[in-house]
C-alpha positions in Angstrom: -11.7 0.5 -1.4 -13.1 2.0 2.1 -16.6 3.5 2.5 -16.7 6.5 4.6 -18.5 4.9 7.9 -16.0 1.7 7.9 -18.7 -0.5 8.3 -16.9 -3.9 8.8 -18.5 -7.2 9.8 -17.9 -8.7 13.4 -19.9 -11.1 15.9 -22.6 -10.6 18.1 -22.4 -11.7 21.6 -24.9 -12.8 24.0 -26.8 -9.9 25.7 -29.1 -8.8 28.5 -32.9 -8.6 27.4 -33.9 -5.0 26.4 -37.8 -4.8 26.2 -40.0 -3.4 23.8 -37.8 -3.0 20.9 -38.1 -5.5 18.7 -38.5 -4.7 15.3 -36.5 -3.5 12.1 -35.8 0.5 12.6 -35.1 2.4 9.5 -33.7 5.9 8.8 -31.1 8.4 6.8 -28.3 10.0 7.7 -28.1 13.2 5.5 -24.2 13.9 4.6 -24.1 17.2 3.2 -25.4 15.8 0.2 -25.0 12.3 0.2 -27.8 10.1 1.8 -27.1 6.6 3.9 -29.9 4.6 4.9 -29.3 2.8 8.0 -31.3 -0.5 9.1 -31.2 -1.5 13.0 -32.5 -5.0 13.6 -33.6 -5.2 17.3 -33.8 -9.5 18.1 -35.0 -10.8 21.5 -33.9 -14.7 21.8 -32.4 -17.3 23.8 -29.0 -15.1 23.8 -30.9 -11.8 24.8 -31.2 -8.9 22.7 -29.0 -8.6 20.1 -29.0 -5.7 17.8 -27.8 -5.2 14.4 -26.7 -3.0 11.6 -27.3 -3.1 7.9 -26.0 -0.4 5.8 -27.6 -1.3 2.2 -25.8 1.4 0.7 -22.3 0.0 1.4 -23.8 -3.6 0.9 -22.9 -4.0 4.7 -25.4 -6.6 7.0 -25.6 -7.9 10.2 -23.1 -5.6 11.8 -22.8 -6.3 15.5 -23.8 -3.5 18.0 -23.2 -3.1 21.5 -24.4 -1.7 24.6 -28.0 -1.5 23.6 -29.8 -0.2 26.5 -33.0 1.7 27.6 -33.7 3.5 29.9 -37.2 4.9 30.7 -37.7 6.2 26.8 -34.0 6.9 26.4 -32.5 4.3 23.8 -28.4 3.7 23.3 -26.3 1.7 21.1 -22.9 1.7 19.8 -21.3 0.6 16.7 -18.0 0.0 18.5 -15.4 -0.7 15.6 -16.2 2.7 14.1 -16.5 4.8 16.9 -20.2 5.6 16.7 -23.1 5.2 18.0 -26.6 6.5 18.5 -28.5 8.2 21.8 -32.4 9.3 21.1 -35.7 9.2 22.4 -38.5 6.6 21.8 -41.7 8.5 21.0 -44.8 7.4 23.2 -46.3 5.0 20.9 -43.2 3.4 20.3 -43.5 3.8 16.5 -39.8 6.2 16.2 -36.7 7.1 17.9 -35.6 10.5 17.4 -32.1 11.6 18.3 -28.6 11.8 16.7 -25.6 9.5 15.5 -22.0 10.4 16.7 -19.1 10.1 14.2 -16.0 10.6 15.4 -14.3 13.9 14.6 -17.5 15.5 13.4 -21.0 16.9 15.2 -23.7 14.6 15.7 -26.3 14.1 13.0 -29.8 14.0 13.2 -31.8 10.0 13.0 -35.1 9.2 13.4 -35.4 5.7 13.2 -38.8 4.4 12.0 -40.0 0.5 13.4 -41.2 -1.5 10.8 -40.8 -5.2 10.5 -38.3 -7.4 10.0 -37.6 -7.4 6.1 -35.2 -6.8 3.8 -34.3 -3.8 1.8 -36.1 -2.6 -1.3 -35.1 -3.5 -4.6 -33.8 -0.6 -6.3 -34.3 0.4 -10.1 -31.2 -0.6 -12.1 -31.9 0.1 -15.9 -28.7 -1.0 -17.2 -28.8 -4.5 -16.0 -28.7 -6.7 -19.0 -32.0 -9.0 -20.0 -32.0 -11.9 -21.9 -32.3 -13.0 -24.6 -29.0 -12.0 -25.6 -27.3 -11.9 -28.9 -24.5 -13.6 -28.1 -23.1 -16.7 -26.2 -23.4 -17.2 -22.2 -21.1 -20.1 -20.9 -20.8 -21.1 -17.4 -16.7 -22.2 -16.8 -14.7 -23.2 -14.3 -10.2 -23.1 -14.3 -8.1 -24.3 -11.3 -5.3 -22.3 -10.6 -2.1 -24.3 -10.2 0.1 -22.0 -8.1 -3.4 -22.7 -5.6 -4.3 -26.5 -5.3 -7.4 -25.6 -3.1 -8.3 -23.1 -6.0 -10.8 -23.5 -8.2 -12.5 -20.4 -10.0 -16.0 -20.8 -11.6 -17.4 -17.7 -14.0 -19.5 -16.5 -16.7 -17.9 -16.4 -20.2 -19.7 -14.4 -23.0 -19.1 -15.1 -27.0 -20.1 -12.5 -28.9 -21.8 -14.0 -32.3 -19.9 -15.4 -34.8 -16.9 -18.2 -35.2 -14.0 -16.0 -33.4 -11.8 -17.0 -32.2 -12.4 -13.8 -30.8 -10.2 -11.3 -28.5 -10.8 -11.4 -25.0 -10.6 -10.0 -21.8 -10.6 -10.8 -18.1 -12.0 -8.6 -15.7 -10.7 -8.5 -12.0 -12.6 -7.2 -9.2 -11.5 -4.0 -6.6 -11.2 -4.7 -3.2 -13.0 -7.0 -0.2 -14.5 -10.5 -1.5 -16.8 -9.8 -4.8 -18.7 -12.2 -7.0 -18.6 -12.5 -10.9 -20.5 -9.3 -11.2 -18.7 -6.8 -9.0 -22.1 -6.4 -7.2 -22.6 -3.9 -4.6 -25.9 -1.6 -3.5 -27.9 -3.2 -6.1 -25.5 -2.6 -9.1 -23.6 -5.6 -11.3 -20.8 -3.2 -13.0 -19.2 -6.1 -14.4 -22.5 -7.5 -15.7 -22.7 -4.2 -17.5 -19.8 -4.1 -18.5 -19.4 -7.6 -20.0 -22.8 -7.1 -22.0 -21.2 -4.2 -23.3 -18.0 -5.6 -24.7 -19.5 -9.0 -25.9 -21.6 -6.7 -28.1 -18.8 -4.8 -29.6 -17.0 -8.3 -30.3 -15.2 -8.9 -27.4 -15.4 -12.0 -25.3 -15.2 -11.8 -21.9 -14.6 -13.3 -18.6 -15.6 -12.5 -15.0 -15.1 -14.7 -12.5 -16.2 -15.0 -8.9 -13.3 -14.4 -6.2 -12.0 -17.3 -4.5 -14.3 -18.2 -1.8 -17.0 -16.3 -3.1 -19.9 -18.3 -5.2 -19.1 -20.7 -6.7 -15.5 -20.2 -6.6 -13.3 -21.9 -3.9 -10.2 -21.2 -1.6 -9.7 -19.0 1.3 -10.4 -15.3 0.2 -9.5 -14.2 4.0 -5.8 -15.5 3.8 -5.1 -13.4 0.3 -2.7 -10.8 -1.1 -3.0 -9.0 -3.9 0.0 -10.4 -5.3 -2.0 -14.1 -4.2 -5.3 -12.6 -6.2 -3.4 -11.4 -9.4 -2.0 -15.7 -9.6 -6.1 -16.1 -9.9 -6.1 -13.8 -12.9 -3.1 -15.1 -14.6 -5.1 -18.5 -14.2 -8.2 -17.1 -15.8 -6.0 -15.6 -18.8 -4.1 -19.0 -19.0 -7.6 -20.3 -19.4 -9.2 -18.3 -21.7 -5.4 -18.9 -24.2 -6.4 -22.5 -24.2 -9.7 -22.0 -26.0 -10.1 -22.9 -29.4 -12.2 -19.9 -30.1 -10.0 -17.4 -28.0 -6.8 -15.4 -29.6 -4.3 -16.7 -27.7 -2.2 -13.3 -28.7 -5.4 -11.3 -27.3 -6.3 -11.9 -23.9 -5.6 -9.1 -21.8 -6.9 -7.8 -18.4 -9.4 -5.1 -17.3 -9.3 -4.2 -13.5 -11.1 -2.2 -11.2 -9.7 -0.2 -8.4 -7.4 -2.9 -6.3 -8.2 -4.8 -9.7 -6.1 -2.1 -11.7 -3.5 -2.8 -9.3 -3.6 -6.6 -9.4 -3.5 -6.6 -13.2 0.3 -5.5 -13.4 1.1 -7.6 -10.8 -0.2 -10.4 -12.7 1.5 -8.9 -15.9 5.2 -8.8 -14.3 4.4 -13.2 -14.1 3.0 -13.0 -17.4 4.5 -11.4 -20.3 1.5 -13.1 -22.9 -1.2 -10.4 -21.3 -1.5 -8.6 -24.7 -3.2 -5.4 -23.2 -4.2 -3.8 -20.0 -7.4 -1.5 -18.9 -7.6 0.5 -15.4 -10.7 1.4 -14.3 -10.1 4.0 -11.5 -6.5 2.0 -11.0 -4.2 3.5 -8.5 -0.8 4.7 -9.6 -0.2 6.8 -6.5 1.8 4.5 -3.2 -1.3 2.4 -1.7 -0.6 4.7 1.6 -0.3 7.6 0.3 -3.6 6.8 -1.6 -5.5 6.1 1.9 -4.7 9.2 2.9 -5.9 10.9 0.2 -8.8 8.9 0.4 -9.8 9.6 4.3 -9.2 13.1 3.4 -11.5 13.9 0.2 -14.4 11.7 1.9 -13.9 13.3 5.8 -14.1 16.9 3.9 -17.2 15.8 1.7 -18.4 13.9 5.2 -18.4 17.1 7.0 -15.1 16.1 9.6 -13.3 19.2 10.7 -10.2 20.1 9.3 -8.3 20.4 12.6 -9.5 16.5 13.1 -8.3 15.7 9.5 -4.9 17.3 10.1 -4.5 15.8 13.5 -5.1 12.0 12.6 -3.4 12.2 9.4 0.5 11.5 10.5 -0.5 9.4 12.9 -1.8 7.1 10.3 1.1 7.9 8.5 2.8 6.1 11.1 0.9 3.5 11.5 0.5 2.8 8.1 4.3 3.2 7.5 4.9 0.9 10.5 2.8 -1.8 9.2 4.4 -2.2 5.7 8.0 -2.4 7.3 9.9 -5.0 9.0 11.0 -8.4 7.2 8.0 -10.6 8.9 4.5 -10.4 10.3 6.1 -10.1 13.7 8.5 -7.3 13.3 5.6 -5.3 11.4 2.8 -5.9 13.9 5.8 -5.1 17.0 6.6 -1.6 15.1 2.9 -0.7 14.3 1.5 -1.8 18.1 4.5 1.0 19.3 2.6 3.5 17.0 -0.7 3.0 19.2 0.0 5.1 22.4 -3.7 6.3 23.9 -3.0 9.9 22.7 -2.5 8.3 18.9 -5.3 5.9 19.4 -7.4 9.3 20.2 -5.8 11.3 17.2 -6.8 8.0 15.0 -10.2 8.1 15.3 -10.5 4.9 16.8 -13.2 4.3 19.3 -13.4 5.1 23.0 -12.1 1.6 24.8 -10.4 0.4 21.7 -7.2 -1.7 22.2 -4.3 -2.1 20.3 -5.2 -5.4 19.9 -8.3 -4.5 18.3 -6.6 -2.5 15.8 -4.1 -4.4 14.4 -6.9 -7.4 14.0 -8.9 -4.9 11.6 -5.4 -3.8 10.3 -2.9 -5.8 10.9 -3.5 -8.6 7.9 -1.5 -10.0 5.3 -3.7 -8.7 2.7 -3.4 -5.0 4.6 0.0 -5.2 4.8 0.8 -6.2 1.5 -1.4 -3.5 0.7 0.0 -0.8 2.5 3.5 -1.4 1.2 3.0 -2.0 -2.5 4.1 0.9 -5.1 2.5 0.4 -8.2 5.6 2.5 -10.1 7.9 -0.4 -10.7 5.3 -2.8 -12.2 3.5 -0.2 -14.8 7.0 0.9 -15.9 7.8 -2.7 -17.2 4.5 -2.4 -19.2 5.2 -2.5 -22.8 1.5 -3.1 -23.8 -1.2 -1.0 -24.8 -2.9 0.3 -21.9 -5.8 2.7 -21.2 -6.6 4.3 -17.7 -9.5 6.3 -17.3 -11.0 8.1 -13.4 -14.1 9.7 -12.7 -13.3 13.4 -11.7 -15.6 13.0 -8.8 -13.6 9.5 -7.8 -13.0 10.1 -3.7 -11.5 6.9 -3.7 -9.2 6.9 -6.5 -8.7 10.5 -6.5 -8.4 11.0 -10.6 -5.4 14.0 -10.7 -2.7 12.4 -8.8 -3.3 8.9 -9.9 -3.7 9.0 -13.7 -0.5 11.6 -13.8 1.5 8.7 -11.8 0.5 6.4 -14.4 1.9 8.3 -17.5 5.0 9.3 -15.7 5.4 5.4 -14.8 4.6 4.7 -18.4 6.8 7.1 -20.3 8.2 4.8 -22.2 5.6 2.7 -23.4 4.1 4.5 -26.9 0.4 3.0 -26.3 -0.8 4.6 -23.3 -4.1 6.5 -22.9 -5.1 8.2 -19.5 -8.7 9.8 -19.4 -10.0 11.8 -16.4 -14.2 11.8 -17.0 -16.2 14.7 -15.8 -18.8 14.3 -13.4 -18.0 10.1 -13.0 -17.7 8.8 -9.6 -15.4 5.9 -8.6 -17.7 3.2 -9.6 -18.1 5.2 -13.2 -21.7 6.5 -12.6 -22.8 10.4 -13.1 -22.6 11.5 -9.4 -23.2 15.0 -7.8 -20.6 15.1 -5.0 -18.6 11.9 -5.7 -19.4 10.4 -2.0 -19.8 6.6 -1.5 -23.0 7.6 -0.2 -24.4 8.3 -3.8 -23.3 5.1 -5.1 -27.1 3.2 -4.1 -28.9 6.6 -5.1 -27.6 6.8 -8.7 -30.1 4.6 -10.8 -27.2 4.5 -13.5 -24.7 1.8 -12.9 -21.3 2.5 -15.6 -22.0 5.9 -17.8 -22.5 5.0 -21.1 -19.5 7.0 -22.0 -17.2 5.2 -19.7 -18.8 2.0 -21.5 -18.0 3.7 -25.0 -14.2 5.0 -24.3 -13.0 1.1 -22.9 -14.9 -0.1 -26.4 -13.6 2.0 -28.6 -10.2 1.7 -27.8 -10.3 -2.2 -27.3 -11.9 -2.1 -31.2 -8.9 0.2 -32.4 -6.6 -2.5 -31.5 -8.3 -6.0 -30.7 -11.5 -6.2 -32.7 -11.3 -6.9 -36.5 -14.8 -4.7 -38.4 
C-alpha cells in the first residue's frame, strides 16, 4: 500500500539549461530511525535540463522534478506531487550539495547530495533468494482469463517432487502493478515464499499482473474486484491440471492481495482455503487513515499537522467512494478541495484540484476507498489463516486481525496471528517504517515462512 514520501511516477517536461550539474547525486534522509536513499539524476539535452528522482528503497525511478534552478552556488528543485523539495549549497569543487529536504507538515531534514556518475543502484545482499538447482519442478504457464478477452496471464508454477496431484495455491500480489515475484527494493517475497511451500509439498502459482511481464491487459484501467477475476482464472487453471487437487486450490494474498482473495471467493465457492498475509479487515478508508497516521508519527510529522489533515481526508476520501457514477463521485470530492482543505491535506503549494483527483480520482482508487471487506469474509466458510507483523504501519496488526475474527465468527477454521517484531512485508524490522524495508537483508522471517506451512500441512498436505 502507500510508502511514506508518495513517490508516484509522472513526466518530465522540457526545461531551461542549468549548467554544471550534470551527474547522478546521491544521499540519505535519516527518519528517526529509518534510512531513504535518494538518487537525483541531473541530464542536459536537446529538451534542457531535466532532473530526476529515484527512490531505490520504495523501487520508485525516473520521478519528474521541477523548477531546478541555480543560482550563484544556491541549487533548488521540487518534487511537486509530494509537496517537497530540496534548497542547498554546492560546495566549491562542485563535488556535494549540502542543505535540507522540506516535507510537508514536518521540519526540514538534513541532505548532502554526493555527484557521482550516472549508474544504477547497488545490488543489495538478499540471502533468502532461492538458487537452483531445486528439488522440485519449475514450469513456465500461461491462462487467459475469460471474463477479460485482452487478458492473458503468464507465471511460474512449482511441483514439488513426486506424482501429486498435489494441493495448491495461488498467490496474489498487494497493491500498484507487481511481477510474479512480488519484487520491490531488491526482495522477491513471493519467490521466497513459493520455494518455501513447494518444499513442504505444496504447488504453487504466482503470476505476473496484467500488464506486467509477460502478462497482458491494461493494469491502469483495474479494480480490485477486476484483479480478483485474474485470480479466479489462475485457480480455474490450476483445477484443470491433471496433477492438481481440484478440491485444493486455494489462495494466498498479500495486503490488497488479502483483500482481492475474498472477493474472488464470493465468484467462487471451489477456493478450498484462504491465507492473508497482512490482509485488511478494517474499511479501506479507515485503513488509510490509520496508515498516514502510524507512518507521519514514526516520520516525525507533528501531531497538530496529523490532527488537522486527518477529517479533511476523511472527506475527501468519503466523497470519493459515494455517488452512483464516476461523475457524481469526482463532483462531490472536487467540492471537498477548497484552498484551506488543499493546505490542511498536505498537498503541494500550486496544486489544483484537478491535479488531485488525477492522482486520486481513479477507478481503481475509488473502488478502493469504498470497499468494506466485512461482508465478503463473513460468507467464508473455509479454512483461513491471517497473520500481521506487530510492527506492520501499513496494515496496522490490532485493529485489522480483530476485524477479521469478528467477521468470521462463524466459520470454525479460522486462525489470526499477530508476529512480534515483523514488519508489513514479514521481515524482522526495528521501527516498522517503509524505510527499513531495503535495509533489512532478510526478505519473509523464517517464522512467518513456518506458521503459513504448517498450517497448509495440517489440512492440505498428506505426510
Amino acid at each position: 500500500m502507500t510508502l511514506p514520501l508518495d513517490f508516484a511516477p509522472g513526466e518530465l517536461p522540457s526545461a531551461p539549461v542549468v549548467e554544471g550539474l550534470d551527474g547522478s547525486w546521491r544521499g540519505v534522509l535519516q527518519m528517526n530511525q529509518a534510512r531513504l536513499r535518494l538518487v537525483v539524476n541531473v541530464v542536459t539535452g536537446d529538451n534542457g535540463t531535466l532532473a530526476t528522482l529515484d527512490s531505490p528503497d520504495q523501487a520508485a525511478t525516473g520521478l519528474p522534478l521541477t523548477g531546478l534552478a541555480r543560482d550563484g552556488q544556491q541549487v533548488s528543485f521540487a518534487y511537486a506531487p509530494g509537496g517537497q523539495g530540496f534548497s542547498g549549497t554546492l560546495s566549491a569543487d562542485g563535488s556535494e550539495l549540502v542543505g535540507e529536504w522540506s516535507l510537508p507538515g514536518t521540519d526540514p531534514l538534513p541532505l548532502t547530495l554526493v555527484r557521482g556518475e550516472l549508474a544504477g543502484p547497488a545490488a543489495r545482499n538478499r540471502p533468502q533468494m532461492p538458487q537452483a538447482p531445486f528439488p522440485y519442478t519449475v514450469e513456465e504457464v500461461a491462462f487467459g482469463n475469460p471474463d477479460f478477452p485482452d487478458v492473458r496471464l503468464a507465471g511460474t508454477l512449482t511441483l514439488p517432487e513426486g506424482e501429486g496431484p498435489f494441493p495448491a495455491a495461488v498467490l496474489i500480489t498487494g497493491s500498484g502493478p507487481q511481477d510474479r515475484d512480488e519484487s520491490l527494493m531488491g526482495h522477491k517475497p513471493f519467490a521466497v515464499l513459493a520455494d518455501h511451500l513447494t518444499r513442504s509439498g505444496m504447488a504453487v502459482l504466482r503470476f505476473d499482473d496484467r500488464g506486467v511481464g509477460g502478462s497482458s491487459g491494461d493494469y491502469a484501467s483495474a479494480t480490485s474486484a477486476d484483479l480478483a477475476t485474474d485470480a479466479n482464472a489462475a485457480a480455474r487453471y490450476l483445477a484443470s491440471r491433471a496433477d492438481i487437487r481440484a478440491d485444493a486450490v486455494g489462495f494466498i494474498g498479500h495486503s490488497e492481495g488479502g483483500m482481492i482473495g475474498p472477493i474472488a471467493m464470493a465468484d467462487n465457492p471451489a477456493v478450498a482455503f484462504l491465507v492473508m498475509l497482512a490482509g485488511p479487515g478494517t474499511r479501506l478508508d479507515e485503513l488509510l487513515l490509520a496508515q498516514r497516521r502510524l507512518v507521519g508519527e514514526r516520520m516525525g510529522m507533528a501531531q497538530d499537522v496529523l490532527d488537522r489533515g486527518e477529517p479533511v481526508l476523511d472527506r475527501f476520501y468519503a466523497a470519493l467512494a459515494s455517488g452512483e457514477d464516476e461523475a457524481a463521485s469526482l463532483a462531490a470530492a472536487r467540492a471537498v478541495l477548497t484552498p484551506e482543505a488543499m493546505e490542511a491535506m498536505g498537498a503541494p503549494p500550486g496544486a489544483s484540484p484537478d491535479m488531485m483527483l488525477s492522482e486520486y480520482g481513479t477507478p481503481w482508487f475509488r473502488y478502493f476507498l469504498a470497499y468494506d471487506p466485512v461482508p465478503n469474509l463473513a460468507r467464508i466458510a473455509v479454512p483461513l489463516l491471517a497473520i500481521n507483523g506487530s510492527l506492520d504501519l501499513q496494515v496496522p496488526a490490532g485493529a485489522n486481525l480483530a476485524a477479521i475474527a469478528a467477521a468470521t465468527a462463524g466459520n470454525p477454521d479460522v486462525t489470526a496471528i499477530e508476529l512480534p517484531g515483523l514488519n508489513h512485508l514479514f521481515q524482522t524490522a526495528t521501527t516498522g517504517s517503509p524505510g527499513e524495508y531495503a535495509e533489512i537483508e532478510e526478505t519473509f522471517a523464517p517464522s512467518a515462512l513456518a506458521i503459513v506451512s504448517d498450517w497448509l500441512q495440517e489440512r492440505f498436505i498428506e505426510r
